[in-house]
N, CA, C and O atoms as a GROMACS GRO file, in nm:
protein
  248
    1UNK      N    1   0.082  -0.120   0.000
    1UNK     CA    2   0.000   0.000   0.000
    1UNK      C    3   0.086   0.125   0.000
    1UNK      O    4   0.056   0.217  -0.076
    2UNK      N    5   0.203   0.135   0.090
    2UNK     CA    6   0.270   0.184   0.083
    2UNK      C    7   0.328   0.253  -0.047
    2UNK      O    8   0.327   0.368  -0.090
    3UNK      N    9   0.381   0.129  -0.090
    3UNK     CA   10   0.479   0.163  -0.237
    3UNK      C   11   0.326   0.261  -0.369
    3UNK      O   12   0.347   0.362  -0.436
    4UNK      N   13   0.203   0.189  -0.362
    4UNK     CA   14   0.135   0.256  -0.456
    4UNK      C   15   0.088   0.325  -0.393
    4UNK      O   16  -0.031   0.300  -0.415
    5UNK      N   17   0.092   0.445  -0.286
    5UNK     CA   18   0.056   0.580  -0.274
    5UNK      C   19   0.167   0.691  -0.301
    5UNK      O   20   0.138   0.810  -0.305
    6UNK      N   21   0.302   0.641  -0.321
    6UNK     CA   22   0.405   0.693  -0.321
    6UNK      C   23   0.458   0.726  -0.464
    6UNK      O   24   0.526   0.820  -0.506
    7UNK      N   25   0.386   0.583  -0.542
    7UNK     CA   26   0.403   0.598  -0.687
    7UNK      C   27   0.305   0.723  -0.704
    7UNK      O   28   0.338   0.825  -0.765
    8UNK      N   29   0.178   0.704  -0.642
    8UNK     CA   30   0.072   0.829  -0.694
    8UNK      C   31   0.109   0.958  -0.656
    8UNK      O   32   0.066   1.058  -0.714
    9UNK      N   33   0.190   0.960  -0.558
    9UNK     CA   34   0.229   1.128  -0.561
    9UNK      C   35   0.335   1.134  -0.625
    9UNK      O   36   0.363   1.235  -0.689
   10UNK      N   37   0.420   1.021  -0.620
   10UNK     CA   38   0.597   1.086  -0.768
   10UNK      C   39   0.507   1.113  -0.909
   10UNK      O   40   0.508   1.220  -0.969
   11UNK      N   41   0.436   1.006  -0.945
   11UNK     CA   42   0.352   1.007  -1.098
   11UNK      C   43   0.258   1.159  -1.085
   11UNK      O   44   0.217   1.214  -1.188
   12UNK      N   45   0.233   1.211  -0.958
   12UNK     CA   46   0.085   1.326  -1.003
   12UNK      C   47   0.226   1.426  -1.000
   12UNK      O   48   0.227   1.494  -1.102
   13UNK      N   49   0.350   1.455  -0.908
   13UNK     CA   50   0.442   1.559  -0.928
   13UNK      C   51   0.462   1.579  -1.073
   13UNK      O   52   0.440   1.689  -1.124
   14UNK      N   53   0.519   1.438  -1.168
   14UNK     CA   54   0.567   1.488  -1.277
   14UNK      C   55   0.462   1.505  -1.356
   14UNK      O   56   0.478   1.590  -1.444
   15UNK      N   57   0.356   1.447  -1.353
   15UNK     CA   58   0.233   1.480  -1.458
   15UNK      C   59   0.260   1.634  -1.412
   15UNK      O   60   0.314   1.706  -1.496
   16UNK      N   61   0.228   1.689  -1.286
   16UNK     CA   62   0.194   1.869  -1.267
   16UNK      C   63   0.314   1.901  -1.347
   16UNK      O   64   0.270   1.942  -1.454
   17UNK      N   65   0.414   1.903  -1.349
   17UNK     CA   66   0.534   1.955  -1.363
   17UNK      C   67   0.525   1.953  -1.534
   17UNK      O   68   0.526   2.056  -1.602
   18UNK      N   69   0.518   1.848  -1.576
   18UNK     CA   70   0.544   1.812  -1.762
   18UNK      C   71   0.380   1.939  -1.802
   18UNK      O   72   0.369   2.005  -1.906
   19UNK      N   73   0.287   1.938  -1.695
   19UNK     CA   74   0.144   2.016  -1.777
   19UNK      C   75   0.218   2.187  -1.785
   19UNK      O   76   0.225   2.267  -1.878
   20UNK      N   77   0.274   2.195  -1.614
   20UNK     CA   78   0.369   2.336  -1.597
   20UNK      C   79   0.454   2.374  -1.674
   20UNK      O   80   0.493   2.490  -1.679
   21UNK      N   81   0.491   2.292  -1.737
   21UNK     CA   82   0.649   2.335  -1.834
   21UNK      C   83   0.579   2.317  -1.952
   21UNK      O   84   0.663   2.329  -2.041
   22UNK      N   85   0.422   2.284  -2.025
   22UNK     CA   86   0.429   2.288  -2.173
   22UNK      C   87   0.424   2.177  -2.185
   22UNK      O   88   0.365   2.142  -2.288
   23UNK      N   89   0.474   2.072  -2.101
   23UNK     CA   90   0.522   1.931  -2.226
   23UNK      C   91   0.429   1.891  -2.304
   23UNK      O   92   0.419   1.892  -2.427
   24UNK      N   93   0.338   1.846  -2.195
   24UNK     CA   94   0.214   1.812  -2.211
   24UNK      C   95   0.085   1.908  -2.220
   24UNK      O   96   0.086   2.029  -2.201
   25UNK      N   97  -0.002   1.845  -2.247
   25UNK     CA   98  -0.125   1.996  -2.217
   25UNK      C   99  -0.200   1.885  -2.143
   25UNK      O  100  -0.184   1.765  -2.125
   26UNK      N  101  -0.300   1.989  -2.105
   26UNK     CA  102  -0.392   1.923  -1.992
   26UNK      C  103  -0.505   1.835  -2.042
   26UNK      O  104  -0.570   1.773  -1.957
   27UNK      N  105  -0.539   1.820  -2.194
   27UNK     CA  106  -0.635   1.737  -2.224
   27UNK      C  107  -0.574   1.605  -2.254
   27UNK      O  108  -0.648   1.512  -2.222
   28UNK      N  109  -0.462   1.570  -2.306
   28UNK     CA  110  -0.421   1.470  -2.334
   28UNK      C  111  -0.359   1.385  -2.200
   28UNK      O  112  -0.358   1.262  -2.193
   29UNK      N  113  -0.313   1.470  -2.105
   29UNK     CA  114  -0.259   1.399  -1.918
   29UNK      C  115  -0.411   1.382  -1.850
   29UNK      O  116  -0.422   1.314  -1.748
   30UNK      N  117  -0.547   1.456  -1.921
   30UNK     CA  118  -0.632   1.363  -1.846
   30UNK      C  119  -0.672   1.221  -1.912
   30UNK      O  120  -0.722   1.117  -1.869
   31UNK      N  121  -0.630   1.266  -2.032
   31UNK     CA  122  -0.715   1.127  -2.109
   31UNK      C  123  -0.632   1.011  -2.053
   31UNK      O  124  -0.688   0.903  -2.034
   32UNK      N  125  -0.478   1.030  -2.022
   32UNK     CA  126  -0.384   0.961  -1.999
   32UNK      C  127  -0.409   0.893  -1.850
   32UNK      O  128  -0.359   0.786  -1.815
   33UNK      N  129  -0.495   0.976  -1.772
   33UNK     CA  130  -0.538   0.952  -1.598
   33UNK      C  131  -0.673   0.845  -1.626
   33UNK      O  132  -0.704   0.750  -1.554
   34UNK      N  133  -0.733   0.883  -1.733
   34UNK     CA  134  -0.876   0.869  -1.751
   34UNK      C  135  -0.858   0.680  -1.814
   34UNK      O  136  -0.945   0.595  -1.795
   35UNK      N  137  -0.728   0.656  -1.884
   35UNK     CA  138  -0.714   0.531  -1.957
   35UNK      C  139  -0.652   0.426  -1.834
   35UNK      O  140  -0.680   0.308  -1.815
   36UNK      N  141  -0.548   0.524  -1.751
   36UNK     CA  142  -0.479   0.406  -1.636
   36UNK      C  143  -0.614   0.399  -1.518
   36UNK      O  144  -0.635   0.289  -1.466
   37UNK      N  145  -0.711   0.527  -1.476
   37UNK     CA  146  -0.819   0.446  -1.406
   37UNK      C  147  -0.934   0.335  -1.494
   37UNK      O  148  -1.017   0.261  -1.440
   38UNK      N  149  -0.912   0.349  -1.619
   38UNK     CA  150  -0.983   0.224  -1.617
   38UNK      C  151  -0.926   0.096  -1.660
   38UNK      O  152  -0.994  -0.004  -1.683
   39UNK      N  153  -0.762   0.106  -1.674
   39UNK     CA  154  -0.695   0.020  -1.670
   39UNK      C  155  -0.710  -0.095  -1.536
   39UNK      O  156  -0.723  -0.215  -1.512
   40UNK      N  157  -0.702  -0.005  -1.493
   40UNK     CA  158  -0.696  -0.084  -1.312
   40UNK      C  159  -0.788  -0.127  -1.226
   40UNK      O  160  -0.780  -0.151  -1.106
   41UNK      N  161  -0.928  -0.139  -1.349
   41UNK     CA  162  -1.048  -0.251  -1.339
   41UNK      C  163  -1.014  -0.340  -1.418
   41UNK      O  164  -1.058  -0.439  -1.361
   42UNK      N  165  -0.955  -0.383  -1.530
   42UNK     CA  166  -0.949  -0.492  -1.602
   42UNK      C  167  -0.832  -0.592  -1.560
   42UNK      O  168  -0.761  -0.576  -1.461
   43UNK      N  169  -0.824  -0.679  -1.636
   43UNK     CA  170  -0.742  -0.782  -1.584
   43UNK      C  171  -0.612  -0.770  -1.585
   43UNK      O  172  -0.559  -0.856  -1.513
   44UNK      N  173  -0.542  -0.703  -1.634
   44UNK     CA  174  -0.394  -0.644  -1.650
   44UNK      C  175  -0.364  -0.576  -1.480
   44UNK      O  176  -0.261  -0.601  -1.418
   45UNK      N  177  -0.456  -0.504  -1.437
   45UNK     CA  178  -0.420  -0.462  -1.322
   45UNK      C  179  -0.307  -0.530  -1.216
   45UNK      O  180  -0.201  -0.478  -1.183
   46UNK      N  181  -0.354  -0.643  -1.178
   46UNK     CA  182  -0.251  -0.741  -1.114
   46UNK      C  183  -0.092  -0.765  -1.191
   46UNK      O  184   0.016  -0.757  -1.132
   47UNK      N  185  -0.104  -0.784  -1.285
   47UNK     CA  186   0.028  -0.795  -1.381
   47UNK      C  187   0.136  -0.672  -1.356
   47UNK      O  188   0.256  -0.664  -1.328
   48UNK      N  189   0.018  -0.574  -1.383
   48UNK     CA  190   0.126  -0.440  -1.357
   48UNK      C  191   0.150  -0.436  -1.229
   48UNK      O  192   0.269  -0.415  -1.204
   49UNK      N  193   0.059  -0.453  -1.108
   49UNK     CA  194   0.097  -0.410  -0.970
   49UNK      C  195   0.239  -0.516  -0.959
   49UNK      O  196   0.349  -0.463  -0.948
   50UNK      N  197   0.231  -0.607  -0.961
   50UNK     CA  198   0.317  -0.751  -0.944
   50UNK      C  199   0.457  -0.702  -1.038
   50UNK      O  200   0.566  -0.749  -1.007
   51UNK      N  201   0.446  -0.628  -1.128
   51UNK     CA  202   0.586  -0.589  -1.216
   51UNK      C  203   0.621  -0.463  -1.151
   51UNK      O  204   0.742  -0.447  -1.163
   52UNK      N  205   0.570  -0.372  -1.092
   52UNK     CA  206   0.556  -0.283  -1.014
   52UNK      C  207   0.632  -0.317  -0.863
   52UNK      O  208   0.707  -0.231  -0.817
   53UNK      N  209   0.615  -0.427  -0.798
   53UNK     CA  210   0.643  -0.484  -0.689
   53UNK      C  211   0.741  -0.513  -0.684
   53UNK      O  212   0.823  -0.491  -0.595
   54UNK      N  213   0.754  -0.599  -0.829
   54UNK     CA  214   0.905  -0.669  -0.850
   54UNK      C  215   1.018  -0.532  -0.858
   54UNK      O  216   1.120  -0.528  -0.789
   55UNK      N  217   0.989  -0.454  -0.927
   55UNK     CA  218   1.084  -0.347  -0.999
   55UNK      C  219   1.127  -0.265  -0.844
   55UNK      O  220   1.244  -0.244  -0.813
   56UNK      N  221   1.036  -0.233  -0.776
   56UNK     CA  222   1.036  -0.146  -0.658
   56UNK      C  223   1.117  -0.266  -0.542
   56UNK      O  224   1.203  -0.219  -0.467
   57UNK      N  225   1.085  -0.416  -0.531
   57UNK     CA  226   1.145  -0.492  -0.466
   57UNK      C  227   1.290  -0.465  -0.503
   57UNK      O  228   1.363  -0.414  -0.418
   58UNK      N  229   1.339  -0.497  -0.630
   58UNK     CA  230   1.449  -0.483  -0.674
   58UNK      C  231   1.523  -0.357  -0.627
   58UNK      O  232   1.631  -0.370  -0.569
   59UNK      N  233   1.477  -0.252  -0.646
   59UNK     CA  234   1.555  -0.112  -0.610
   59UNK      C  235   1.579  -0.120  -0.500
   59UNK      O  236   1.688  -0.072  -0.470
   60UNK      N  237   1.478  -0.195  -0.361
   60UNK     CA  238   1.528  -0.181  -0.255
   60UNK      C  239   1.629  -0.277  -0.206
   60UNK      O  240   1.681  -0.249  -0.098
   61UNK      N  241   1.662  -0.374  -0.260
   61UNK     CA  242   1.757  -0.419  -0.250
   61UNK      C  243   1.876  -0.418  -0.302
   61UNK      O  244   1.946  -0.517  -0.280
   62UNK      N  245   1.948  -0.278  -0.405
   62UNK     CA  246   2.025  -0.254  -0.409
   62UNK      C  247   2.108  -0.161  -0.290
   62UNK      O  248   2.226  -0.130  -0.307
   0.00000   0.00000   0.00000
């Protein structure tokens, strides 16, 4: 629980930051919010959390 509230505030900093600087504009970073929440009803959800786990397991054990 930990690790995915931590991803949600590093991921919402750089989304603000890339909309602040231009990178992005703001209709295409919602559509982009709008596709991963409904990503994370379908069945892929687990796959990513679990590659997510692994990747974040890994870092902490360097």
């Amino acid at each position: 629980m930990a690790v995915s509230i931590s991803a949600v505030v590093l991921l919402g900093i750089v989304v603000f930051v890339l909309i602040r600087d231009g990178s992005v504009r703001l209709l295409p970073a919602l559509a982009c919010a709008g596709f991963g929440f409904f990503l994370a009803s379908t069945g892929a959800a687990p796959v990513i959390r679990n590659a997510i786990g692994a990747v974040t397991g890994w870092i902490s054990s360097i």
